[in-house]
C-alpha positions as CSV (number, residue, x, y, z in Angstrom):
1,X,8.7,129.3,-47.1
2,X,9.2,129.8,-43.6
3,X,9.8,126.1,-42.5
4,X,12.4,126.4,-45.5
5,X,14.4,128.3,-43.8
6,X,14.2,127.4,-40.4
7,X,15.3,123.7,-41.8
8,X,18.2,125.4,-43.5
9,X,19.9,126.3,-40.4
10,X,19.3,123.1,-38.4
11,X,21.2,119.5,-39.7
12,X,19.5,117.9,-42.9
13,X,20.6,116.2,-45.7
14,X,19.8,119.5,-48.2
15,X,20.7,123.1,-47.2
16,X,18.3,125.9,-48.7
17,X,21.3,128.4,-49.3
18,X,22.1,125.1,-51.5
19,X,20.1,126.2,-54.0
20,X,20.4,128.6,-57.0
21,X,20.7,132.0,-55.1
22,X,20.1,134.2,-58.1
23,X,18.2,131.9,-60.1
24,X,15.6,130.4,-57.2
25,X,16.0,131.9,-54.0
26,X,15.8,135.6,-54.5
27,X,13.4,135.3,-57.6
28,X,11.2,133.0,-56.2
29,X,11.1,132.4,-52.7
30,X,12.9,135.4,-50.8
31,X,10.3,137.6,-52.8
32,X,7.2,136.1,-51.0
33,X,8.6,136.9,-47.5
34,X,8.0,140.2,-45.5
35,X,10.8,142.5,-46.0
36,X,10.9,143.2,-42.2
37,X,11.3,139.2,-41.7
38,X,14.1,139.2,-44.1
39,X,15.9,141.7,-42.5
40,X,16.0,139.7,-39.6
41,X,17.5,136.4,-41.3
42,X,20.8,137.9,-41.6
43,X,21.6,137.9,-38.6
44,X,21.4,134.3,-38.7
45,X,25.0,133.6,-40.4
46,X,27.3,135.5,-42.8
47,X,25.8,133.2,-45.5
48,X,22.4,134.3,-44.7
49,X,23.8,137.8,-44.4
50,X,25.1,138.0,-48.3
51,X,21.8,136.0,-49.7
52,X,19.7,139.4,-48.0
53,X,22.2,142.0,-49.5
54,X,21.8,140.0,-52.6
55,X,18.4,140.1,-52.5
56,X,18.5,143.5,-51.5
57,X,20.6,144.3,-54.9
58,X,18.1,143.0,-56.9
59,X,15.0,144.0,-55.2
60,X,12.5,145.7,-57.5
61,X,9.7,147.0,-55.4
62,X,11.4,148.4,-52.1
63,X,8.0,150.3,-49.8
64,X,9.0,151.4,-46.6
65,X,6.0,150.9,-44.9
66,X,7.1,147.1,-45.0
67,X,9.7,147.3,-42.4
68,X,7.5,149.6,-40.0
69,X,6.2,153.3,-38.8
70,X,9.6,154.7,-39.3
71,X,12.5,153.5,-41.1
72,X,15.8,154.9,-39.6
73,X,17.9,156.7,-41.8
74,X,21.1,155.1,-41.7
75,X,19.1,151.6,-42.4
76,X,17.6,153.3,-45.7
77,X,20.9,154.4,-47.2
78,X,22.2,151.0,-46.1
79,X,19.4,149.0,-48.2
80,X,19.5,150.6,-51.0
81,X,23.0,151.5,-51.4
82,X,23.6,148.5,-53.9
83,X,20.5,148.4,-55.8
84,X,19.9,149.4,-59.4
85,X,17.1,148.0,-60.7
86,X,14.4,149.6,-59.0
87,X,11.1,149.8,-60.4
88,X,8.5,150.8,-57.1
89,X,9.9,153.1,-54.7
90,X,7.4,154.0,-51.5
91,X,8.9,156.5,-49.2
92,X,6.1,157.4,-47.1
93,X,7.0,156.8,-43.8
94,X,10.3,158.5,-44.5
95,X,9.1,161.6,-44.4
96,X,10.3,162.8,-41.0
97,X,13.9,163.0,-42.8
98,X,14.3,162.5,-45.9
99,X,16.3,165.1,-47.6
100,X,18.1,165.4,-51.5
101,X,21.5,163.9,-49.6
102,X,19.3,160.5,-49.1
103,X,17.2,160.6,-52.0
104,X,19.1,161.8,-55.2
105,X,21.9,158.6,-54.9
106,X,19.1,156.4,-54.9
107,X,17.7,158.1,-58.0
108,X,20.5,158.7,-60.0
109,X,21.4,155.3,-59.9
110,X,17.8,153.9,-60.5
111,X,17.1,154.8,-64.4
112,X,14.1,151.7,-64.4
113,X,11.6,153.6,-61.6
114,X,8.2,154.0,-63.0
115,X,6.5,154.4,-59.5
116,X,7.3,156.9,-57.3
117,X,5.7,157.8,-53.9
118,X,6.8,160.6,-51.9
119,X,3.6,161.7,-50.5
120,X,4.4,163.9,-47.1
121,X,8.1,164.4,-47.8
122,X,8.4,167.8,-47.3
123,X,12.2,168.3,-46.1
124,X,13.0,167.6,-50.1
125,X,13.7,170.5,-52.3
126,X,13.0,170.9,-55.9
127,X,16.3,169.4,-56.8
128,X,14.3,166.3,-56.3
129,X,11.6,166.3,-58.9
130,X,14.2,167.7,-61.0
131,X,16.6,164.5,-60.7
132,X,13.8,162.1,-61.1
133,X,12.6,164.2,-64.3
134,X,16.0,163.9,-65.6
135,X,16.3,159.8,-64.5
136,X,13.3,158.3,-64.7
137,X,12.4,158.6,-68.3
138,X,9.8,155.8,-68.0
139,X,8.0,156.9,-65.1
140,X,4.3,156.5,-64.9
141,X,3.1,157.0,-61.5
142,X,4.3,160.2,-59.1
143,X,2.6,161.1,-55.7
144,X,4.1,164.2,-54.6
145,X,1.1,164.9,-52.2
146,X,1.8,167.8,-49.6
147,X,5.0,168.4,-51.3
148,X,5.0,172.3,-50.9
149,X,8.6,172.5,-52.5
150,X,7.0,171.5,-55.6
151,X,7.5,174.4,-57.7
152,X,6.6,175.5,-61.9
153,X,10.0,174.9,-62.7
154,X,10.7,171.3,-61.2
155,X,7.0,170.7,-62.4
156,X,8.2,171.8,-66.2
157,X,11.2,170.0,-65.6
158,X,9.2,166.9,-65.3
159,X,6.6,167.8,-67.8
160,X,9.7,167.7,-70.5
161,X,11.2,164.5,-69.7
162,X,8.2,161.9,-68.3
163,X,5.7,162.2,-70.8
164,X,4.9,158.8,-70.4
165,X,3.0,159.7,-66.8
166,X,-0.2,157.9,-66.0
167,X,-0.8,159.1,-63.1
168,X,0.6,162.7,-60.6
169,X,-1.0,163.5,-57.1
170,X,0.0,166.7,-56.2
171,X,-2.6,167.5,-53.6
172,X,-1.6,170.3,-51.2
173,X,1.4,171.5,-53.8
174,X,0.3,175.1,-53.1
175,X,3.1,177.2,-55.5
176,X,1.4,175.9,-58.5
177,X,-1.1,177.9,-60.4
178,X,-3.0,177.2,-63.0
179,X,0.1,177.9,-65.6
180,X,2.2,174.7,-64.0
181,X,-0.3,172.9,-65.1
182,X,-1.3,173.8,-68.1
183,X,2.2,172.8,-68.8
184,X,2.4,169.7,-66.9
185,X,-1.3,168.3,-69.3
186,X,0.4,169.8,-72.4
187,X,3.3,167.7,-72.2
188,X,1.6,164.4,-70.5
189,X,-1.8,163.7,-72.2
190,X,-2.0,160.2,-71.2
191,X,-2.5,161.0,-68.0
192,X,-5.4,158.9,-66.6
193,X,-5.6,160.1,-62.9
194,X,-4.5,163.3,-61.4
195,X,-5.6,165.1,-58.2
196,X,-5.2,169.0,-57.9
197,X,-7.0,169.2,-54.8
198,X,-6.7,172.2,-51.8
199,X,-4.6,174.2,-54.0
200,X,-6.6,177.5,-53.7
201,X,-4.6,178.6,-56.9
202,X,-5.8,176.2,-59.3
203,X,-9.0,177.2,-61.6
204,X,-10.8,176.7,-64.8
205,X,-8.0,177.7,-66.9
206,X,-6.6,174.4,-65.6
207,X,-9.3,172.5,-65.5
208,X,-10.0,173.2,-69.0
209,X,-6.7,172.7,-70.4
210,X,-6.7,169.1,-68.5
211,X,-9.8,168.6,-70.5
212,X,-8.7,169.4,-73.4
213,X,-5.5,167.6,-73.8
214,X,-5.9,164.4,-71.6
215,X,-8.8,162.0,-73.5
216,X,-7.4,159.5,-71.7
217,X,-8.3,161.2,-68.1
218,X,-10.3,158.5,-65.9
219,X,-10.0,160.1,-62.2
220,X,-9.9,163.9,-61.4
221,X,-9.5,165.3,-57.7
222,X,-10.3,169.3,-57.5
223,X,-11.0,168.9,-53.5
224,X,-11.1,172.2,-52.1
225,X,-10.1,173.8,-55.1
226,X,-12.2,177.2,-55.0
227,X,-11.8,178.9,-57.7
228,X,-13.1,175.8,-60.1
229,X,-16.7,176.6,-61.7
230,X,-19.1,175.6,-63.5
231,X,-17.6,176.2,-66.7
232,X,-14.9,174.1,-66.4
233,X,-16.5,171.1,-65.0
234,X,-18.7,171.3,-68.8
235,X,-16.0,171.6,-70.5
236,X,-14.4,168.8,-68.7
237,X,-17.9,166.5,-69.7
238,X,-17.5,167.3,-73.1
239,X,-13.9,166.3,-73.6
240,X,-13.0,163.5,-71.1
241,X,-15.8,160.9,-71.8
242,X,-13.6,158.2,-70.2
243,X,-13.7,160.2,-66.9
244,X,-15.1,157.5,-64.0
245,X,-14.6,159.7,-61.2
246,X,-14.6,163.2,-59.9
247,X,-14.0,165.1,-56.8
248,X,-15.7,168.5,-56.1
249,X,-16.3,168.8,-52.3
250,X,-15.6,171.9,-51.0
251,X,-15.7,173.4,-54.6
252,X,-18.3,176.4,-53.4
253,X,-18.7,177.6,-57.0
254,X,-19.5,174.1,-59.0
255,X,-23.4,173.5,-58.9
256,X,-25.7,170.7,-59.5
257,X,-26.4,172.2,-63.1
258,X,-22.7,171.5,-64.3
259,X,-22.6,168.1,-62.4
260,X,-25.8,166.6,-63.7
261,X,-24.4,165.7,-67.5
262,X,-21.9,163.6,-65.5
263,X,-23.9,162.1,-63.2
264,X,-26.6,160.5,-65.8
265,X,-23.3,158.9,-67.7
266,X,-22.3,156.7,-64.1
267,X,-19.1,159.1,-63.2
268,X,-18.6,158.7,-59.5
269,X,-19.4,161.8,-57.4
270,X,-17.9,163.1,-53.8
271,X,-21.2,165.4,-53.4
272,X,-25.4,164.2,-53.2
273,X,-27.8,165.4,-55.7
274,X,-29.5,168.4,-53.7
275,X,-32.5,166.9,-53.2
276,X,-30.9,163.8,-51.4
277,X,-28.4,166.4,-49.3
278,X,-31.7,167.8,-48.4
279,X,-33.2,164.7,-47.0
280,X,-30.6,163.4,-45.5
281,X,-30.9,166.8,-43.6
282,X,-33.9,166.1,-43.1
283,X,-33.8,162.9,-41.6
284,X,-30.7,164.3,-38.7
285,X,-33.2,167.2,-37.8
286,X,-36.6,165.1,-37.4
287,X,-34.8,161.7,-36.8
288,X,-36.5,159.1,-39.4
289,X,-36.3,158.9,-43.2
290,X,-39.5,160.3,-44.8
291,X,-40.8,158.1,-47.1
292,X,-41.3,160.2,-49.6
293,X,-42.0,159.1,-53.8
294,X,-40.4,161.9,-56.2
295,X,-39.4,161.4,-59.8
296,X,-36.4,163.7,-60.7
């Protein structure tokens, strides 16, 4: 693809910007090249500079980890000021400025989204989840990890409008309590993965209620979440038999006793059994592995 368009811009009998822009180029050859690269190509000629901002138009995956660390902000409004068709949107690396003012055009005018990432963009407001509750009907997949602005209300607001979620990360969103979401499982119970973790407010109560209403549930992240017990995490084996994996470090009050019906059906663990945490202790103090025949 590259040699393509280096020949384009040298003499040759055929010209690549020759072919079908909307039909070939941007559907089938453009979409294999590295965003950054692309960039780059139009400053080759004006020709080359409306193929990318039609390209650009139609893009519908835009990550912004693709062009680099840090994506400046007048080049993000630029991109995507044309675009709406959208279905991936990554704005990780974006979160040293984004705010609503660059965000919301880009959602309002993207009704297709059903991936969302927004992990670590904490100079948004709650305006935001409320404007991609309101116009992404269809979404499926939200990260919205260390998103402190996330409050009950945007959370309800999204509960009501994207019931078709899959899958919400909203690790470190430390205004919710276990009411939030309650709400949020009510509404969504197809989710399939959803991490809760260091959120100090969050607790059997929602554990439970996750439980209960999402039989679809396959990953679960309670990381650091302290007031989850053992009660809960039954509850949770009794109702999600789809469950694969489940994170508990750091959860002081879940023991081995509520872990162990999991364990024997293959769900993937974050903490040892106690008697391998004890040997592995074992092993740093007298520095070899015992060898050592137990039936458990």
């Amino acid at each position: 693809a590259f040699w393509c368009l280096m020949m384009s811009v040298t003499p040759t009998r055929g010209c690549l910007l020759d072919l079908p822009w909307e039909d070939i180029l941007v559907p089938h050859i453009l979409c294999h090249l590295p965003l950054q690269q692309l960039l780059s190509l139009q400053r080759v000629s004006k020709s080359f500079q409306s193929l990318i901002q039609l390209y650009l138009a139609n893009m519908r995956c835009f990550d912004s980890s693709q062009i680099g660390p840090a994506i400046p902000r007048a080049a993000f409004v630029n991109l995507l000021k044309d675009n709406e068709v959208l279905q991936q949107l990554a704005l990780q690396t974006c979160s040293d400025w984004l705010t609503d003012r660059e965000l919301l055009p880009v959602i309002g005018q993207n009704h297709h989204l059903h991936q969302i990432q927004l992990k670590g963009c904490a100079q948004l407001s709650r305006h935001a989840l409320v404007a991609i509750s309101l116009s992404c009907p269809n979404l499926r997949q939200l990260s919205l990890a260390h998103c402190e602005w996330v409050d009950s209300l945007s959370l309800r607001s999204l509960a009501d409008h994207c019931k078709a979620l899959e899958a919400v990360d909203l690790t470190a969103c430390r205004q919710l309590k276990d009411e939030a979401i309650c709400y949020l499982v009510q509404k969504c119970s197809r989710l399939k993965s959803l991490s809760l973790a260091v959120n100090a407010n969050v607790g059997d109560v929602a554990v439970e209620e996750t439980a209960k209403c999402c039989p679809e549930l396959e990953h679960l992240d309670l990381t650091g979440c302290l007031r989850v017990k053992n009660d809960s995490i039954r509850v949770l084996a009794e109702y999600c038999p789809k469950l694969r994996s489940l994170k508990v470090k750091h959860c002081h009050n879940v023991a081995e006793s509520s872990l162990i019906i999991l364990r024997s059906r293959g769900v993937e663990l974050d903490v040892e059994p106690p008697l391998q945490r004890a040997l592995v202790l074992l092993q740093d103090v007298v520095g070899f592995a015992p060898f050592i025949n137990l039936q458990i």
